[in-house]
MARROGU-924641 format. One record per residue (C-alpha): y, x negated, z negated; residue in one letter; residue number from 1. Coordinates in Angstrom, 1 decimal, padded with zeros to 4 digits. Each point is the difference from the previous one (the first is absolute). Example, Ala and Ser with C-alpha at 12.3 -4.5 7.8 and 13.67 -1.06 7.14 Angstrom:
% MARROGU-924641
{{-004.5,-012.3,-007.8},'a',1}
{{003.4,-001.4,000.7},'s',2}
//
This chain:
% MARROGU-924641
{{017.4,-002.7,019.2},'x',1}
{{-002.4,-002.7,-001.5},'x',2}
{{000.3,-003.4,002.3},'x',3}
{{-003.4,-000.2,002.0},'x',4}
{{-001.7,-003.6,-000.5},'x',5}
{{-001.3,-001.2,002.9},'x',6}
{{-003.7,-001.1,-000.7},'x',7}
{{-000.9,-004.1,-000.1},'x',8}
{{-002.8,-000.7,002.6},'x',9}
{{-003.0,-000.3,-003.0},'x',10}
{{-003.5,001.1,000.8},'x',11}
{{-002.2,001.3,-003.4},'x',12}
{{-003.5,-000.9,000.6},'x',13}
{{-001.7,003.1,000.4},'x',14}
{{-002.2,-001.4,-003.0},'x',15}
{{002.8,-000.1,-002.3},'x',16}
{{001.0,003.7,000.1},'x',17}
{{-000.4,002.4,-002.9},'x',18}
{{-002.7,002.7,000.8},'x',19}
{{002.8,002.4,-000.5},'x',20}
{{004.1,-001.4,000.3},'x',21}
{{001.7,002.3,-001.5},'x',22}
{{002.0,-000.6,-003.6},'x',23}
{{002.4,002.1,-000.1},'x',24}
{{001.9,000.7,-003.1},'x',25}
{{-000.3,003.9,000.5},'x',26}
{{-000.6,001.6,001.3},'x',27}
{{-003.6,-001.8,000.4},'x',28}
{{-003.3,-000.6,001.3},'x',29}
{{-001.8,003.7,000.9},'x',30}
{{-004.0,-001.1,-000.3},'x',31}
{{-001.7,001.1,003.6},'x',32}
{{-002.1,002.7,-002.6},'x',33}
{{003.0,001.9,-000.5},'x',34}
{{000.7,000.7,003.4},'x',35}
{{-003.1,001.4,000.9},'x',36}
{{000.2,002.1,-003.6},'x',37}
{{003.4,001.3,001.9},'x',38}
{{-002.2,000.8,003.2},'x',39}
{{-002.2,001.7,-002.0},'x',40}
{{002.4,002.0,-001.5},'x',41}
{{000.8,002.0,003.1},'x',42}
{{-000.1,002.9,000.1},'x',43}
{{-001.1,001.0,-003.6},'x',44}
{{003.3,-001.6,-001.4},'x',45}
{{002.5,-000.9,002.4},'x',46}
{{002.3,002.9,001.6},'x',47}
{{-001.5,001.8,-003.4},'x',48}
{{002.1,001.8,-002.5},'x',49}
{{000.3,-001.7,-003.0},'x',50}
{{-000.3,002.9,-002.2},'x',51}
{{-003.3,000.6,001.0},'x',52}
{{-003.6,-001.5,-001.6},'x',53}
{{-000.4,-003.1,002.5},'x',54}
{{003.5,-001.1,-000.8},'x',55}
{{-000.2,000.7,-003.7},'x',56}
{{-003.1,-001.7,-000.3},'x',57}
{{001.3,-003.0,001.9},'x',58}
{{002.9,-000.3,-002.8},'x',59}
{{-002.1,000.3,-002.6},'x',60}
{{-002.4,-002.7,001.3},'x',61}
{{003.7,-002.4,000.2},'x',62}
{{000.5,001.1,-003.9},'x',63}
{{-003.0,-000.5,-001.2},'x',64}
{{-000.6,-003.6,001.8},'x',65}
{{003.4,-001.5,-001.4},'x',66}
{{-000.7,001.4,-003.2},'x',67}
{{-003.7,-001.9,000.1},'x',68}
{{001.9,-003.0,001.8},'x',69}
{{002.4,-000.5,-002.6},'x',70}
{{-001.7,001.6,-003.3},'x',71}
{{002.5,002.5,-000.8},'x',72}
{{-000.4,000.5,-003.6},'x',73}
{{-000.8,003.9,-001.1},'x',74}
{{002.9,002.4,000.6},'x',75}
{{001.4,-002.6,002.6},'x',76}
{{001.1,002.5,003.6},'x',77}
{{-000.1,-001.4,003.2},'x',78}
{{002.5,001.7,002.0},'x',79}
{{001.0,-000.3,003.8},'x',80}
{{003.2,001.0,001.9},'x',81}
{{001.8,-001.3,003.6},'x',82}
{{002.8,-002.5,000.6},'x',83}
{{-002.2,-003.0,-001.7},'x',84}
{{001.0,-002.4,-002.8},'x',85}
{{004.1,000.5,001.0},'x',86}
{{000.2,003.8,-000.7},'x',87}
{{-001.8,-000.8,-003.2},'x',88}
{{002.8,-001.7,-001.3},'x',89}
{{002.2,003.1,000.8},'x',90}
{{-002.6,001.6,-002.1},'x',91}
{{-000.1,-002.3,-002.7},'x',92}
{{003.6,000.1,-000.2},'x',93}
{{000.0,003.7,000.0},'x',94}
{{-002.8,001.1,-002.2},'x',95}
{{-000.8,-002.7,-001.8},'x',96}
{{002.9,-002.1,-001.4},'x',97}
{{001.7,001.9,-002.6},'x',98}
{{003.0,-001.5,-000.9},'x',99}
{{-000.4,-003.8,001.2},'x',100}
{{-002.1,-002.3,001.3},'x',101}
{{-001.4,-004.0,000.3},'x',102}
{{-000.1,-001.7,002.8},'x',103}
{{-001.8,-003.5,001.3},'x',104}
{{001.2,-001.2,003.1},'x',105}
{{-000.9,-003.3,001.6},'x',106}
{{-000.3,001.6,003.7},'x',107}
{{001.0,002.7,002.3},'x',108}
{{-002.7,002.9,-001.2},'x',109}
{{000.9,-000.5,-003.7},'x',110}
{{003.7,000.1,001.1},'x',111}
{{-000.4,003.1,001.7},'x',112}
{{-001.4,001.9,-002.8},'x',113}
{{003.0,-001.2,-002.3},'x',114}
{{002.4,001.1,002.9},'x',115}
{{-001.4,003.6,-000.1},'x',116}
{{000.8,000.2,-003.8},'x',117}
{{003.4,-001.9,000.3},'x',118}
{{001.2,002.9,002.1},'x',119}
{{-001.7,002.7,-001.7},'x',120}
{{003.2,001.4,-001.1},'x',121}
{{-001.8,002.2,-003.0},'x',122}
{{-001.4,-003.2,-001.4},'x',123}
{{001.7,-002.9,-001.9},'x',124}
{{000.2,-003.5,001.7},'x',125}
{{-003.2,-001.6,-000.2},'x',126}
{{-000.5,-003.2,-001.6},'x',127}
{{-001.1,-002.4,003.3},'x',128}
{{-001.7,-003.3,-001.3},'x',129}
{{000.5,-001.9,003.4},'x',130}
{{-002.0,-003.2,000.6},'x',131}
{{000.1,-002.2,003.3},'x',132}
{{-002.0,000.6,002.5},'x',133}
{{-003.8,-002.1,-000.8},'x',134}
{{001.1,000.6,-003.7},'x',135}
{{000.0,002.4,-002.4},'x',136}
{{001.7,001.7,-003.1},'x',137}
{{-002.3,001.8,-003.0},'x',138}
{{000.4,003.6,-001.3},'x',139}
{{002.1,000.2,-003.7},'x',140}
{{000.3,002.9,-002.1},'x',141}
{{003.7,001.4,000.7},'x',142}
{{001.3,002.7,-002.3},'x',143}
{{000.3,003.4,002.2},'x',144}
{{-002.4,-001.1,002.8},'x',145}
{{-002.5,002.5,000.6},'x',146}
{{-001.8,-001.2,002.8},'x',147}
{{-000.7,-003.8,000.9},'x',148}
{{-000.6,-000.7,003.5},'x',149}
{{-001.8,-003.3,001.8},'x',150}
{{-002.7,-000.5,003.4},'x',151}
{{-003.1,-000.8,-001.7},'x',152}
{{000.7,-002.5,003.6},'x',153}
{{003.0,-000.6,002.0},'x',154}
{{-000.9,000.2,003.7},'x',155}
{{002.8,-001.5,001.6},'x',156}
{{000.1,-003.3,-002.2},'x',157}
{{-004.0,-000.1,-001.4},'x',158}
{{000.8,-000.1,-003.6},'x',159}
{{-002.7,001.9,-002.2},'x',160}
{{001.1,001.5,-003.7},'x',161}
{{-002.8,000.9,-002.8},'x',162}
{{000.3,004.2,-000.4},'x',163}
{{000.5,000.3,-004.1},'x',164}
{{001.8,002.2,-002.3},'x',165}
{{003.7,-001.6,-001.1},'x',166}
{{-000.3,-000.4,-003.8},'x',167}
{{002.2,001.7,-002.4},'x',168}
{{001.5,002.5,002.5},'x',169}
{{-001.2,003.2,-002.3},'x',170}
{{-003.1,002.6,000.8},'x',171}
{{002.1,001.9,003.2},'x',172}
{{001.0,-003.1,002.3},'x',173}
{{-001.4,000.2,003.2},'x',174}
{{-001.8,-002.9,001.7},'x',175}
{{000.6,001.0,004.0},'x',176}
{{-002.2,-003.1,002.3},'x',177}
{{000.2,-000.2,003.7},'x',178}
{{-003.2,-000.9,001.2},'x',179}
{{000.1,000.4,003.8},'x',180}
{{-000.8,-003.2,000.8},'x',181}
{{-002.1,-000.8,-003.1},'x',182}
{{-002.3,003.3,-000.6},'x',183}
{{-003.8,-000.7,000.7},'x',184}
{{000.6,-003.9,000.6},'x',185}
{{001.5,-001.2,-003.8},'x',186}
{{-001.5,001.4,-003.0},'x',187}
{{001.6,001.9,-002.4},'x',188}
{{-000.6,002.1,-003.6},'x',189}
{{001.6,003.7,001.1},'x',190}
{{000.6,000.1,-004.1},'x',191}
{{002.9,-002.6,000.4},'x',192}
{{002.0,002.5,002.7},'x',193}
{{000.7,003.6,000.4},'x',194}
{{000.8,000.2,003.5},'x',195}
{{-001.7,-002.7,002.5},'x',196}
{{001.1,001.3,003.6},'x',197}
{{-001.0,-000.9,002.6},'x',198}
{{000.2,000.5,004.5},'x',199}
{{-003.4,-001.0,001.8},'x',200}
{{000.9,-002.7,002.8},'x',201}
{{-001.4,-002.4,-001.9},'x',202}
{{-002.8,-001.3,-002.2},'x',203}
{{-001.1,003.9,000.9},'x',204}
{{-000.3,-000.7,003.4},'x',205}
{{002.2,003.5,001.2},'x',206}
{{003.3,001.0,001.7},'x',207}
{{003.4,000.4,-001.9},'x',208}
{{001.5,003.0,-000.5},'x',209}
{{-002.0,001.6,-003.2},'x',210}
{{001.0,-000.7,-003.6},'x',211}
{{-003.3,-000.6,-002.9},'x',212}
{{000.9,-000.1,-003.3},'x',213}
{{-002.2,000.4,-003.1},'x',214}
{{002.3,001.5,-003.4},'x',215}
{{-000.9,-000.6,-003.2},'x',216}
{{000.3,003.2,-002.2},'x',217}
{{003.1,-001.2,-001.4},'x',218}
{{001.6,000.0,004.0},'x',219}
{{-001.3,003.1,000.5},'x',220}
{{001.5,001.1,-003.2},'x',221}
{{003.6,-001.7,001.1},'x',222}
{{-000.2,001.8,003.1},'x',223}
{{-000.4,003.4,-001.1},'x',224}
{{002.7,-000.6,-002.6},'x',225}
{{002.6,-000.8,002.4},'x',226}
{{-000.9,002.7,002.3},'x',227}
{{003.1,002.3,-000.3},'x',228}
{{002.2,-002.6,-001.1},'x',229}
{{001.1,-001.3,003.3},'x',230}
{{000.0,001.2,003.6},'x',231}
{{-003.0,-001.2,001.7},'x',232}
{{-000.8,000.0,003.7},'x',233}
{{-003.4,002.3,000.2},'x',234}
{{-001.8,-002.9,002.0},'x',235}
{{001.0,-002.5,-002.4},'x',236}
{{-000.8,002.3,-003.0},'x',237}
{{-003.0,-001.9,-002.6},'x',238}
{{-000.8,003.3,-001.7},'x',239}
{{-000.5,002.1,003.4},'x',240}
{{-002.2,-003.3,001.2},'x',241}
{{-002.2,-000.1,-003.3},'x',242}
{{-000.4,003.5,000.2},'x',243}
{{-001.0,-000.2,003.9},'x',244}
{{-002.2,-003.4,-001.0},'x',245}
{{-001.9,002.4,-002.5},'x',246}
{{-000.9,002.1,003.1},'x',247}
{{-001.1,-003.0,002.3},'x',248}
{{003.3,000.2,002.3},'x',249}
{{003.2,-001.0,000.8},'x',250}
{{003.0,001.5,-000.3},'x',251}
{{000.4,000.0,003.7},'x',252}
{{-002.1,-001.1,002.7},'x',253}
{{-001.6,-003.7,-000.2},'x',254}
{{-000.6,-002.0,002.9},'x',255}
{{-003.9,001.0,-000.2},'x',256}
{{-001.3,-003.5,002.2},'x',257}
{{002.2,-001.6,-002.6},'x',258}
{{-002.4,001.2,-003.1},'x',259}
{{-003.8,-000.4,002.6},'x',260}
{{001.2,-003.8,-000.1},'x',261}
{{001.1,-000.1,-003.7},'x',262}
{{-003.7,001.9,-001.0},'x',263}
{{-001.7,-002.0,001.9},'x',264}
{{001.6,-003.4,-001.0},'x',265}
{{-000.4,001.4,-003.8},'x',266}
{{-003.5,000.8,000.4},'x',267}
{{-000.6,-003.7,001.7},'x',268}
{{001.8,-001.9,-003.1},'x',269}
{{-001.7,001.9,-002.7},'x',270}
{{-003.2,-000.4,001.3},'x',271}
{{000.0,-003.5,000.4},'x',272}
{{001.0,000.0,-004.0},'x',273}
{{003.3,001.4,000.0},'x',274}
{{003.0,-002.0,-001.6},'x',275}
{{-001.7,-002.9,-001.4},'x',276}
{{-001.7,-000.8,003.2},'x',277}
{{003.5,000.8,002.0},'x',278}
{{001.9,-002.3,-002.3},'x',279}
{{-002.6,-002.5,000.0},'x',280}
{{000.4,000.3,003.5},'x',281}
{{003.5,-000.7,000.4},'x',282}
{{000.1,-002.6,-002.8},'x',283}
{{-002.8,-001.9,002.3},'x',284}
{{002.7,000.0,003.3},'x',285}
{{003.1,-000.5,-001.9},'x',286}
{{-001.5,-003.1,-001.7},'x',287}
{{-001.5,-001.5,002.9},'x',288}
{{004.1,000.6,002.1},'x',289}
{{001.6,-001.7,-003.2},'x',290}
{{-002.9,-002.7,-000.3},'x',291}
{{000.9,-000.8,003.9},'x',292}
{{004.2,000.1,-000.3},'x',293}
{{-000.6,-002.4,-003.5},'x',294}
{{-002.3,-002.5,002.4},'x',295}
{{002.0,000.3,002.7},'x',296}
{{003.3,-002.7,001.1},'x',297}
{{002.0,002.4,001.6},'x',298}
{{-000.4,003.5,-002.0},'x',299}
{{000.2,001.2,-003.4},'x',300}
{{-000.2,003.3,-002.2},'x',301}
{{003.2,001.6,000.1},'x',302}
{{-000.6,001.2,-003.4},'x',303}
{{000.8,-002.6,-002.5},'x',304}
{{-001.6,001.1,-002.6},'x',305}
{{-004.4,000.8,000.0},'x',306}
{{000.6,002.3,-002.6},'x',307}
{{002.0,002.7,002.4},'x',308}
{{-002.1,-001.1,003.5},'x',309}
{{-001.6,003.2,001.4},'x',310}
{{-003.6,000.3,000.9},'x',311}
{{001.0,002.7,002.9},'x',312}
{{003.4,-001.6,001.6},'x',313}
{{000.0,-004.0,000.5},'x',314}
{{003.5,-001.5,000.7},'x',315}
{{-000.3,-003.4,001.5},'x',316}
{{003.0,-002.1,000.7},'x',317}
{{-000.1,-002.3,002.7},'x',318}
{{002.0,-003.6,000.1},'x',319}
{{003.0,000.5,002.1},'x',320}
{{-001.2,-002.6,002.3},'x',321}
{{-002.6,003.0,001.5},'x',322}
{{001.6,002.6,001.8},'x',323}
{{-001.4,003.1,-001.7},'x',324}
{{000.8,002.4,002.5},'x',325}
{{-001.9,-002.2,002.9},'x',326}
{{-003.3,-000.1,-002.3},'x',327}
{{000.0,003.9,-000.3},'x',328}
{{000.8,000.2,003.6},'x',329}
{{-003.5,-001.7,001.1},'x',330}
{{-001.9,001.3,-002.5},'x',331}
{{001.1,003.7,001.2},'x',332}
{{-001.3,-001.1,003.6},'x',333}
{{-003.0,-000.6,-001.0},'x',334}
{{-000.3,003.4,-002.3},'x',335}
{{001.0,-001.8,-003.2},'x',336}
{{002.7,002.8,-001.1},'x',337}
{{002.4,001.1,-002.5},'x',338}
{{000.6,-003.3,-002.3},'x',339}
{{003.7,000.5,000.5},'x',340}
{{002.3,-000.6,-003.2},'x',341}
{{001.7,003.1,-001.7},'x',342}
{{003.1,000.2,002.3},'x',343}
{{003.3,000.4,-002.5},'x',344}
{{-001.9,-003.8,-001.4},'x',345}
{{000.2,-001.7,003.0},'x',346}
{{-001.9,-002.9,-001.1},'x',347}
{{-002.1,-002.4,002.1},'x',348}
{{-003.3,001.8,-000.9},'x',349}
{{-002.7,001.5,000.3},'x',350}
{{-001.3,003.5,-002.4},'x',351}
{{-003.7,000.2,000.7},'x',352}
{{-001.7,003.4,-001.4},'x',353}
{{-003.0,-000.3,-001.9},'x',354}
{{-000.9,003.5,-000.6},'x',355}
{{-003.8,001.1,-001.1},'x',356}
{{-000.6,000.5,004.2},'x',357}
{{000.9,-003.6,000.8},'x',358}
{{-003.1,-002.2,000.1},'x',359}
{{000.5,-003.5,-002.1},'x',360}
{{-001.4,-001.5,002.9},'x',361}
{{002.4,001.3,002.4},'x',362}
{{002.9,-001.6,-002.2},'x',363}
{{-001.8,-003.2,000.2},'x',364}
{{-000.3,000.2,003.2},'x',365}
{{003.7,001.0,000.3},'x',366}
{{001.1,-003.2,-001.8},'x',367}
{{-002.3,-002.2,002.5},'x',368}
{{002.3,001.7,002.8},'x',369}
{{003.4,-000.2,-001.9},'x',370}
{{-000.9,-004.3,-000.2},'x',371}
{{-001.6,-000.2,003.8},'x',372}
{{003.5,001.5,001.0},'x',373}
{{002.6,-002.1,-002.3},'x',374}
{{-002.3,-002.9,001.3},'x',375}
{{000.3,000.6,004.0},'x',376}
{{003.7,000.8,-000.4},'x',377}
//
């Protein structure tokens, strides 16, 4: 059980407070609209069946806004299934690495996927590139890898990676991207990847639990040659959920409050411009949390180099002179929450989310409460 800091005697001024205090790292801000779009929702959706027309037309509404959100190119599928981003790497594993895959890991999500394919027992050992955490190792053409495997951005440490094709791999490699935390608040050209997945909790505003991923033709294609080869679990089964995403369902039932916030929040982003204006978004909070750390005597980026800083998770280090822990502790009383550090790092820091619903403001503002605070104690 996690050690309870007791919380310093600080006082925020009231006029220092972000409009909205939460930063969590996912799962995230869910906007005010949202909830009254799940209010509105009963009873035409909620306690519905989801193989009927209110349901159906509720998934198509999620495919067709990521699709618009993230410009799927033509013959791109968006398809959905339960468990979130951690089943899909059982399903990668099983229906979409062949023989062997790539795999970046410079945090605990990217480590996970490269677990799942380690004890695969039908594949062969993967080739893990491992960098330290606030680092990061590049993708290389590897004779008999079929599938490489990075986050587009690693949650737990805030490192960001550019989404390309590896060069020289051949014409049936596999470029498999986890973009949970990084979908609708980094760009990206859907050309450079064949399967960017995806769970909700974050820059789409949602609950965990539900699995997006949108296949090039050439996953699809993978998938369906596998099928047979292997003995695949029916839930975690790519073919049976393409076939169901081609109907506007899921295999089995989805958590339907899940997909009302996830429509809603898709509809939200894409009408204020979609991607560009998302990223722009981001890049506006990220850069004003590293413009603060740089200024600041006492805190720095824990990410070395610009070049790999995300625009969606900030890691700030603080001096070992301020007690982390006592910081967070005050600025949780007063409704500040969620800037903890990824737990396995244990670092004196702070992990600030700066997903398309956080106001740039309200990170300013969260940095004028972070200094009051280090000040008084």
């Amino acid at each position: 059980m996690a050690a309870v800091t007791q919380v310093p005697d600080v006082t925020i001024p009231t006029s220092l407070l972000p409009r909205d205090g939460r930063f969590g790292s996912g799962p995230a801000r869910v906007r005010r609209a949202q909830l009254d779009a799940l209010v509105a929702a009963n009873p035409s959706v909620l306690g519905t069946s989801h193989r009927q027309p209110p349901v159906l037309d509720l998934v198509r509404r999620v495919q067709q806004g990521v699709a618009d959100l993230l410009l799927a190119p033509d013959g791109y599928e968006v398809v959905l299934g339960n468990g979130g981003a951690t089943a899909f790497w059982d399903v990668a594993a099983l229906n979409l690495v062949r023989e062997r895959s790539q795999h970046l890991v410079h945090g605990e999500f990217s480590g996970r996927f490269a677990t799942a394919t380690t004890r695969a027992p039908f594949l062969a050992d993967p080739d893990v590139r491992r960098a330290d955490p606030g680092s990061a190792s590049s993708p290389a053409a590897v004779e008999g890898v079929d599938a490489y495997c990075w986050p587009q951005n690693e949650t737990s440490t805030g490192v960001a990676l550019p989404v390309r094709r590896v060069e020289d791999t051949g014409d049936d490699a596999l470029v498999l991207v986890d973009a949970t935390s990084a979908a609708g608040g980094l760009a990206v050209d859907l050309r450079e990847a064949d399967a960017y997945y995806l769970a909700p909790q974050k820059n789409l505003g949602s609950d965990g639990g539900l699995w997006i991923a949108v296949l090039s033709p050439a996953a699809v294609e993978r998938a369906h040659a596998l099928a047979g080869s292997r003995w695949v679990p029916a839930s975690l089964d790519l073919p049976t959920a393409i076939a169901a995403g081609r109907k506007a369902q899921t295999y089995n039932t989805p958590a339907l409050a899940t997909l009302v916030l996830l429509a809603e929040q898709l509809d939200w982003v894409n009408g204020q411009g979609g991607l560009a204006w998302a990223a722009a978004r981001t890049a506006e909070s990220a850069r004003r949390v590293y413009a603060w750390a740089q200024a600041s005597t006492y805190a720095e980026p824990f990410v070395a180099d610009p070049a790999l800083r995300s625009d969606v998770v900030a890691t700030i280090d603080l001096h070992e002179s301020v007690d982390a822990a006592a910081v967070r502790a005050v600025l949780r009383a007063h409704g500040v929450v969620d800037v903890e550090p990824y737990r396995a790092l244990a670092r004196n820091q702070l992990r600030i989310g700066t997903f398309a619903a956080v106001d740039p403001d309200d990170v300013s503002a969260l940095t004028a409460c972070v200094d009051h605070v280090v000040a008084a104690l």
